[in-house]
C-alpha positions in Angstrom: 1.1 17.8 -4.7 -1.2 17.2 -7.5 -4.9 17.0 -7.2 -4.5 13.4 -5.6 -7.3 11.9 -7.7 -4.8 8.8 -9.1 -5.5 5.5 -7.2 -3.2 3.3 -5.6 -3.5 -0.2 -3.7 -1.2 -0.4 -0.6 -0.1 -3.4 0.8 1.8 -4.1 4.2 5.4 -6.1 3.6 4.0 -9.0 5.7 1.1 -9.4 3.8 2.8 -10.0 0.8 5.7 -11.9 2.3 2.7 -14.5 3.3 1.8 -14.7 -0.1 4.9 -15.4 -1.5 5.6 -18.4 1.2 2.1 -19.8 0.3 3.1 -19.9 -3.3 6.3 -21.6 -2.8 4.5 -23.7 -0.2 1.7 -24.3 -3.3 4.1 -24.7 -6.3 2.8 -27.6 -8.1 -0.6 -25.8 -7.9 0.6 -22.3 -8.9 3.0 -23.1 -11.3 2.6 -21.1 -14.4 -0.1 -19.0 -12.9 -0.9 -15.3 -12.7 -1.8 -14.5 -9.1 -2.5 -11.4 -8.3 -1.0 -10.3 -4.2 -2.9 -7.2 -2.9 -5.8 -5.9 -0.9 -8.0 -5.6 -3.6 -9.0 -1.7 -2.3 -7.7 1.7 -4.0 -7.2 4.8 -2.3 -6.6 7.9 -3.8 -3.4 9.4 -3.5 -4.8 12.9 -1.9 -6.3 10.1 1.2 -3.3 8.7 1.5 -1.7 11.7 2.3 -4.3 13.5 4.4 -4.1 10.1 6.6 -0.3 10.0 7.0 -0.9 13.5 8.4 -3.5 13.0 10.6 -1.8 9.9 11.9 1.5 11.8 12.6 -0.3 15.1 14.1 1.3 17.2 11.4 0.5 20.6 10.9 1.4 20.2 7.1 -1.1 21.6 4.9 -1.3 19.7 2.0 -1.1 21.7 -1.3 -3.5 20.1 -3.4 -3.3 20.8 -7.1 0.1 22.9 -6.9 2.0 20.5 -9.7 0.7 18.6 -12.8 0.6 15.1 -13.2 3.7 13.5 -14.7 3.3 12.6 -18.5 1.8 9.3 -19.0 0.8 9.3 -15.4 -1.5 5.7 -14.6 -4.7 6.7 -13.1 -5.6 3.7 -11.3 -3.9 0.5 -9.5 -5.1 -2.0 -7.3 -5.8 -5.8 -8.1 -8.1 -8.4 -8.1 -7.1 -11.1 -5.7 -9.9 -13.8 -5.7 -7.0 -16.3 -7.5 -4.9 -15.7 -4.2 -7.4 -16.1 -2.3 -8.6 -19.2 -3.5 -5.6 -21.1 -4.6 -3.2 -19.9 -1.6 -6.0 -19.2 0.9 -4.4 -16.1 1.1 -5.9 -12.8 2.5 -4.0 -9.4 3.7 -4.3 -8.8 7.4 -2.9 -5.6 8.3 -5.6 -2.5 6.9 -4.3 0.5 5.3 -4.6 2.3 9.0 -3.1 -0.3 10.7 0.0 -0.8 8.5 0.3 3.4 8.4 0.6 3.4 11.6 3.0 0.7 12.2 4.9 2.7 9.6 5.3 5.5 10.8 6.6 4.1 14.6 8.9 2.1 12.5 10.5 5.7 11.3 10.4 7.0 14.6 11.9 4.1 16.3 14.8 3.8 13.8 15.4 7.4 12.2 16.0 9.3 15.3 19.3 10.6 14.1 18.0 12.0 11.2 15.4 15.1 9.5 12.3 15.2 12.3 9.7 13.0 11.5 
């Protein structure tokens, strides 16, 4: 991987579903606004990846470093969701450990037929 120093927010599917059905729910309100859905936290790529080990009790060694960053590659991402949270009273529920995890038995419950997970 690369040195894992970008940033990314992650959100669980059900979080953001419950946005978008507050929003609909809210239309006259949030017509014609910008509303920024997320957790509001950033992780860096290289803790994302040592945490999806840990949580699957790999043996993997991660190779940090081994590749460059892609051209043009966006250091940061993650929002600022005070406007959902005020005008849809809207928060995420499911952590970043939490939604790993129910990721992950998602993959092993459904993709038993395929490469070991």
């Amino acid at each position: 991987m690369t040195e894992g120093d970008q940033t990314r927010e992650f959100n669980y599917v059900s979080d953001i579903i419950d946005a978008y059905v507050r929003t609909a729910l809210r239309y006259e309100a949030c017509c014609g606004q910008i509303i920024n859905i997320g957790n509001g936290r950033e992780y860096t790529i290289f803790d994302i990846a040592q945490k999806i080990v840990k949580l699957m009790g790999s043996p993997i060694c991660l190779l940090k470093g081994v590749i460059p960053k892609r051209a043009g590659e966006t250091t940061k991402f993650f929002s600022d969701n005070k406007k959902a949270r005020t005008l849809l009273q809207w928060e995420p529920r499911i952590n970043l450990d939490h939604g790993l995890k129910k990721t992950i038995t998602w993959y092993r419950e459904n993709w038993k037929n395929h490469a070991s997970i």
